[in-house]
C-alpha positions as a Markdown table, in Angstrom:
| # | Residue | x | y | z |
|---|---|---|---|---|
| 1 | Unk | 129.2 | 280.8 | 241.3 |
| 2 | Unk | 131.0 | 282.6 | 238.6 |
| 3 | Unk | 127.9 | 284.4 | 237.0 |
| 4 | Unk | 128.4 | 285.6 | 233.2 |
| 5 | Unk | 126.1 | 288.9 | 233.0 |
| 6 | Unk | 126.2 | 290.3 | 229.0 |
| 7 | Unk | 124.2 | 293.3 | 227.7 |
| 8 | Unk | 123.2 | 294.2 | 224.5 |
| 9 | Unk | 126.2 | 296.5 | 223.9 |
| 10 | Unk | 128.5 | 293.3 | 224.7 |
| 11 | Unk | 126.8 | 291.5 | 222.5 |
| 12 | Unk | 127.1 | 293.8 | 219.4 |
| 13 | Unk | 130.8 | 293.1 | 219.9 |
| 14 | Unk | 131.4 | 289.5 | 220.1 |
| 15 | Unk | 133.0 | 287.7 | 216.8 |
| 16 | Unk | 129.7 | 286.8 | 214.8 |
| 17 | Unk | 130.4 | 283.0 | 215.2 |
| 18 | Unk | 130.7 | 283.3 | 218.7 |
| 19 | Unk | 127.5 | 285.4 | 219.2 |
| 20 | Unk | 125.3 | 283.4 | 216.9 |
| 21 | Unk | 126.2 | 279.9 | 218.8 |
| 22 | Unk | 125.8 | 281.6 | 221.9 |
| 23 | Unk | 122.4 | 283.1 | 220.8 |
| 24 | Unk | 121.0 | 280.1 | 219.0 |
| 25 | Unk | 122.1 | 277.7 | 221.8 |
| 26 | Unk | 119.9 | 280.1 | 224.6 |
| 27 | Unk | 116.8 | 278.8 | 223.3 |
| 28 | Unk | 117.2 | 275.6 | 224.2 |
| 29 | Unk | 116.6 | 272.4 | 222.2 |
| 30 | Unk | 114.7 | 272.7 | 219.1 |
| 31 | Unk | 113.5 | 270.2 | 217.0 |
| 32 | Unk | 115.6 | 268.8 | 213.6 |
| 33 | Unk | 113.3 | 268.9 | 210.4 |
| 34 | Unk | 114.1 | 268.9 | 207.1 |
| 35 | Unk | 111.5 | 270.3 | 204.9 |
| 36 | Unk | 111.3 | 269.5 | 201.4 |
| 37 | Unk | 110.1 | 271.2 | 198.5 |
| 38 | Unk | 110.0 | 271.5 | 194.9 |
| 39 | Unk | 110.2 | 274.2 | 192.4 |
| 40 | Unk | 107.7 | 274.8 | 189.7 |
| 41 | Unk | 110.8 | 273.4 | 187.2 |
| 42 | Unk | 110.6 | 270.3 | 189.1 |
| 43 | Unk | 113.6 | 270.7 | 190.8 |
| 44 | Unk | 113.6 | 268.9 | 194.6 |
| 45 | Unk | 114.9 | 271.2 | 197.4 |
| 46 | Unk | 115.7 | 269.3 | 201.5 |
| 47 | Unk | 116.9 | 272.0 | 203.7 |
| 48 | Unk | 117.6 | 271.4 | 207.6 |
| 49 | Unk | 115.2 | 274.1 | 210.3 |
| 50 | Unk | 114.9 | 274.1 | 213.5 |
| 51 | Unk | 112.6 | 276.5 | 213.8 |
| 52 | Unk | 109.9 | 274.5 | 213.9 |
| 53 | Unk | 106.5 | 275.3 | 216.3 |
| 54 | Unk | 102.6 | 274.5 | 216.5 |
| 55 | Unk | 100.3 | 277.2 | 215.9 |
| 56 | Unk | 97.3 | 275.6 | 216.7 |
| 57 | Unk | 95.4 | 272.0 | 216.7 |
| 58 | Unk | 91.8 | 273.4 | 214.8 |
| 59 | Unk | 93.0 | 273.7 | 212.2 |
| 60 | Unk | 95.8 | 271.9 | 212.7 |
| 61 | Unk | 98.6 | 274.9 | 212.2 |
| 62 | Unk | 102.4 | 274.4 | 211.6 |
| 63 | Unk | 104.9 | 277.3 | 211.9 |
| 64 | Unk | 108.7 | 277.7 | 210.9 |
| 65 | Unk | 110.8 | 281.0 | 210.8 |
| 66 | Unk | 112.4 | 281.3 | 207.5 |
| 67 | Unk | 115.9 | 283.6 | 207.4 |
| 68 | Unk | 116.2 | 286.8 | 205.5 |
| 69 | Unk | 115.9 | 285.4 | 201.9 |
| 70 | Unk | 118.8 | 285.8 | 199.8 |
| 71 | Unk | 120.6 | 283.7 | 197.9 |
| 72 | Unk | 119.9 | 280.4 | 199.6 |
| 73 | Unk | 115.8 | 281.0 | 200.4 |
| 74 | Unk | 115.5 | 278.4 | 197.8 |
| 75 | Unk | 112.7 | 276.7 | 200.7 |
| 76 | Unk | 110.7 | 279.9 | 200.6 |
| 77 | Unk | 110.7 | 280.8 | 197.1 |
| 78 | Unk | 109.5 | 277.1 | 196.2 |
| 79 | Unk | 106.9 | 277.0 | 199.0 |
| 80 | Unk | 105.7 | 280.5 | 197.7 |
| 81 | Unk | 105.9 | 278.9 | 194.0 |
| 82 | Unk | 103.8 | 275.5 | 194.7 |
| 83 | Unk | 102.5 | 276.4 | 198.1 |
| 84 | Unk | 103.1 | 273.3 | 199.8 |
| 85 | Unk | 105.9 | 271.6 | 201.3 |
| 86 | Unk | 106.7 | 269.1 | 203.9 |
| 87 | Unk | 108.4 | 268.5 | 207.3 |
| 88 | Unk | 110.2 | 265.5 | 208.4 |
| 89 | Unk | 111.2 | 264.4 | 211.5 |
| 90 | Unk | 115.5 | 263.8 | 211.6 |
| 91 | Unk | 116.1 | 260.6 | 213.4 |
| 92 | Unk | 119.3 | 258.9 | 214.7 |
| 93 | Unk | 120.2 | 256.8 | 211.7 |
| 94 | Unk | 119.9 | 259.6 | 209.0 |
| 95 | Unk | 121.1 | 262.9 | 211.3 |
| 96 | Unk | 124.5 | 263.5 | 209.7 |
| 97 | Unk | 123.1 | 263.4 | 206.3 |
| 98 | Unk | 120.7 | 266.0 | 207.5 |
| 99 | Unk | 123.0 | 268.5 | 209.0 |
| 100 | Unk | 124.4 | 268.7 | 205.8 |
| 101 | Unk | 121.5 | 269.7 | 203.6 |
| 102 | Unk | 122.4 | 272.9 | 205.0 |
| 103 | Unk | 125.0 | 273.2 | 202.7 |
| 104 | Unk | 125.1 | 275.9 | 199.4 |
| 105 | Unk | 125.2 | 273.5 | 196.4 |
| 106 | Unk | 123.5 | 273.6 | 193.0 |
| 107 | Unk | 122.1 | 270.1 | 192.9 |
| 108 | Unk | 119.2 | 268.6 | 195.0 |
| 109 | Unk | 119.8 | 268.0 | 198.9 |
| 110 | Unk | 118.3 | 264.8 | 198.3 |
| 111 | Unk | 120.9 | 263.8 | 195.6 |
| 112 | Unk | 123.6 | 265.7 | 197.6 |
| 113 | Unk | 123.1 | 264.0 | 200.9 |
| 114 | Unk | 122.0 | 260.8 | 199.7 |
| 115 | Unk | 118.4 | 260.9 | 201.2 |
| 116 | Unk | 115.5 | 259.6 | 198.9 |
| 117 | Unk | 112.5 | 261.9 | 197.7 |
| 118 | Unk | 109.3 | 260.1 | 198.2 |
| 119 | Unk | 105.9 | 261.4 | 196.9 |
| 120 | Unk | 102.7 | 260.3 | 198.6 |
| 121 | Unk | 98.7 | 260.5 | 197.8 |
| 122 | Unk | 99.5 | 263.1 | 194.9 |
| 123 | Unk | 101.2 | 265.0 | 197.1 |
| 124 | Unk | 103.8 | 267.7 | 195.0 |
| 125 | Unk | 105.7 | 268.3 | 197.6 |
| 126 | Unk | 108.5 | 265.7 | 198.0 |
| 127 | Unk | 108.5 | 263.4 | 201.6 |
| 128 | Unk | 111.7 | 262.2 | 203.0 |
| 129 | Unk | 111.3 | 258.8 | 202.9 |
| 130 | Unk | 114.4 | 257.6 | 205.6 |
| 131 | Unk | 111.7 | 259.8 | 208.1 |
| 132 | Unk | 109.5 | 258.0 | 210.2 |
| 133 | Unk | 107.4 | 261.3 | 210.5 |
| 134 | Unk | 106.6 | 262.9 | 207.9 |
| 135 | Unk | 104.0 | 265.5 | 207.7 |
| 136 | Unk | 102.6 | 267.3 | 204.2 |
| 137 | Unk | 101.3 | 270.9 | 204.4 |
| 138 | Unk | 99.9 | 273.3 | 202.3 |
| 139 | Unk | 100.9 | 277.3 | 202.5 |
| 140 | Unk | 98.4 | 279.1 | 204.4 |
| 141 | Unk | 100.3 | 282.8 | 205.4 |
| 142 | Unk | 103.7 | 284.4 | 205.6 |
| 143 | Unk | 103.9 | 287.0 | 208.3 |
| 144 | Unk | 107.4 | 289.6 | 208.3 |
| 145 | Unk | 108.9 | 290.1 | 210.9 |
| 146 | Unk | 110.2 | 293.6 | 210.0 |
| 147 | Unk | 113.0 | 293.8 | 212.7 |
| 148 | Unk | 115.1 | 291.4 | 211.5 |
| 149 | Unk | 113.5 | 290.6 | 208.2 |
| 150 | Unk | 112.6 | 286.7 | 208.7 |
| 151 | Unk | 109.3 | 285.8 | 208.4 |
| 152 | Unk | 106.9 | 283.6 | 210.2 |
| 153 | Unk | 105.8 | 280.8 | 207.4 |
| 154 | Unk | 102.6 | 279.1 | 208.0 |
| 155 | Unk | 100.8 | 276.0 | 206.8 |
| 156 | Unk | 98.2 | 273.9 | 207.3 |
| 157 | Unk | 98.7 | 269.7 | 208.3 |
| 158 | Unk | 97.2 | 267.9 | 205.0 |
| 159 | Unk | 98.9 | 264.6 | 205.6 |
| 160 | Unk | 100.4 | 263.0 | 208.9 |
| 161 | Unk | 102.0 | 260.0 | 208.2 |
| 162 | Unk | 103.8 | 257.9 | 210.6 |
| 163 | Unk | 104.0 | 254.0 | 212.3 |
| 164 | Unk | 100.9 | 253.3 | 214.5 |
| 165 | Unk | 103.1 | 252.1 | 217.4 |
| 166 | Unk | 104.4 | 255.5 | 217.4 |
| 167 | Unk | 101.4 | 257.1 | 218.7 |
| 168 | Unk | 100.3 | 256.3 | 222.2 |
| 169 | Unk | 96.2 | 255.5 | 223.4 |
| 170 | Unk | 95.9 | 259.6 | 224.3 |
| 171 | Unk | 97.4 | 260.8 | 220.8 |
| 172 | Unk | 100.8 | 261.6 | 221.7 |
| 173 | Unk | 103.4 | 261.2 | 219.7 |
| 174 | Unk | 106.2 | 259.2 | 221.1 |
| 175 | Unk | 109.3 | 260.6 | 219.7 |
| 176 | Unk | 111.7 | 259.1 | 221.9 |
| 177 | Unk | 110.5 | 255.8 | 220.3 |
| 178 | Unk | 111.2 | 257.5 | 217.1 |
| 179 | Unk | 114.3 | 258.2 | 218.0 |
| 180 | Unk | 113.4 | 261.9 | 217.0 |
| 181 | Unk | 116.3 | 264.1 | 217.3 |
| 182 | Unk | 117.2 | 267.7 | 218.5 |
| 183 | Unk | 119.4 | 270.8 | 217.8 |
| 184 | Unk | 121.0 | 273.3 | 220.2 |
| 185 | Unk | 123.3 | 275.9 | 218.4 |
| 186 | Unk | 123.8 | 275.3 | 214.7 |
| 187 | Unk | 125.4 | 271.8 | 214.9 |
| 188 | Unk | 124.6 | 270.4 | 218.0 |
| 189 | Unk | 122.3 | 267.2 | 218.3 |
| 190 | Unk | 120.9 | 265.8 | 220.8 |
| 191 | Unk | 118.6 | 262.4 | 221.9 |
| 192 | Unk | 115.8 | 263.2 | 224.2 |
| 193 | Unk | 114.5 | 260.7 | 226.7 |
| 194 | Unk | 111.1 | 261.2 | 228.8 |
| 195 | Unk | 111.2 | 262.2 | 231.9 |
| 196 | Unk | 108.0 | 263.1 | 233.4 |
| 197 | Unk | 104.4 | 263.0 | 232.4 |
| 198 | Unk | 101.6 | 264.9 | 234.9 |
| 199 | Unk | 97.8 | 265.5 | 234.8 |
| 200 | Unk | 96.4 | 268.4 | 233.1 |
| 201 | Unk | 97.2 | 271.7 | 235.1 |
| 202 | Unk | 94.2 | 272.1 | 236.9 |
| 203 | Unk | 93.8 | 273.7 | 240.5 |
| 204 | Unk | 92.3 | 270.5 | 242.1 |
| 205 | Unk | 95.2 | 268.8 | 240.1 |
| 206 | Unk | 98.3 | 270.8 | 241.9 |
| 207 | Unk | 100.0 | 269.0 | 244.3 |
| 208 | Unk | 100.8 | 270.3 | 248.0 |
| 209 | Unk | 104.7 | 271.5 | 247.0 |
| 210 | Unk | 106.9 | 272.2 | 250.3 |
């Protein structure tokens, strides 16, 4: 096997395209959300993460890294405005429109890429409503990260809103019947398909492996 070995000093020299696929791609797939949010003006705000990651069930604890905030934090500075936002699940039909909300424009996402704002149960915070999950969540904590100056944004799950059938008998989600999508890179998606499902990891539970 031709085995590629890079240290860091290899890495501070690569083109910066080339070294932020490569690093952004190492991580594996990661899920597509758009989060919406909306300004204290009223103006509506989609923006494409894939950051996404749970924090914790009780309370029920959603996490996202947010890039260094400059001139296109606009999804920070709202969520700091209003303090709530929410995440939506990018499917199949919609996933080009998505990848495109990550785009520097003036106007709304939502006008933009042609996805519709949909507001639920008094909810400021605008839905995506092409999403089959969609989940509403109020501002809790922003932690920095000082090395790199992102920060860790945190809220808590107010509203889960989804299809019935898409939650199976022991509470799992069943995103491959949502035909939830994922990113690898920065414009890479991908469909995931199960492939195994095993008991909880317990000593009586582990099999005799070879």
């Amino acid at each position: 096997m031709n085995t590629l070995h890079l240290k860091t000093d290899d890495l501070n020299i690569m083109a910066r395209v080339y070294r932020a696929n490569l690093i952004n791609s190492i991580s594996g797939y990661k899920p597509a959300m758009l989060i919406g949010t909306k300004n204290a003006d009223g103006m509506l705000n989609l923006a494409i993460f894939s950051s996404i990651v749970h924090l914790g069930a009780d309370p029920a604890l959603i996490g996202f890294i947010q890039r260094p905030v400059g001139v296109s934090g606009d999804t920070f500075r709202n969520i700091m405005e209003t303090k709530q936002y929410t995440i939506n699940h990018v499917h199949k039909e919609i996933v080009e429109k998505s990848h495109y909300t990550s785009a520097k424009t003036e106007t709304s996402e939502f006008d933009l890429c042609k996805l519709t704002p949909e507001f639920i149960d008094h909810f400021s915070a605008p839905f995506v409503a092409e999403c089959k999950v969609k989940m509403g969540l109020e501002f809790v904590e922003a932690i920095p990260i000082k090395h790199n100056n992102t920060t860790l944004v945190i809220g808590q799950l107010k509203h889960l809103i989804l299809p019935k059938d898409l939650v199976a008998e022991d509470g799992n989600v069943l995103l491959a019947a949502a035909e939830t999508v994922c990113i690898s890179g920065l414009e890479n998606y991908h469909q995931v398909q199960p492939l195994a499902t095993f008991p909880y990891a317990k000593l009586e539970n582990i099999p005799a492996f070879s």
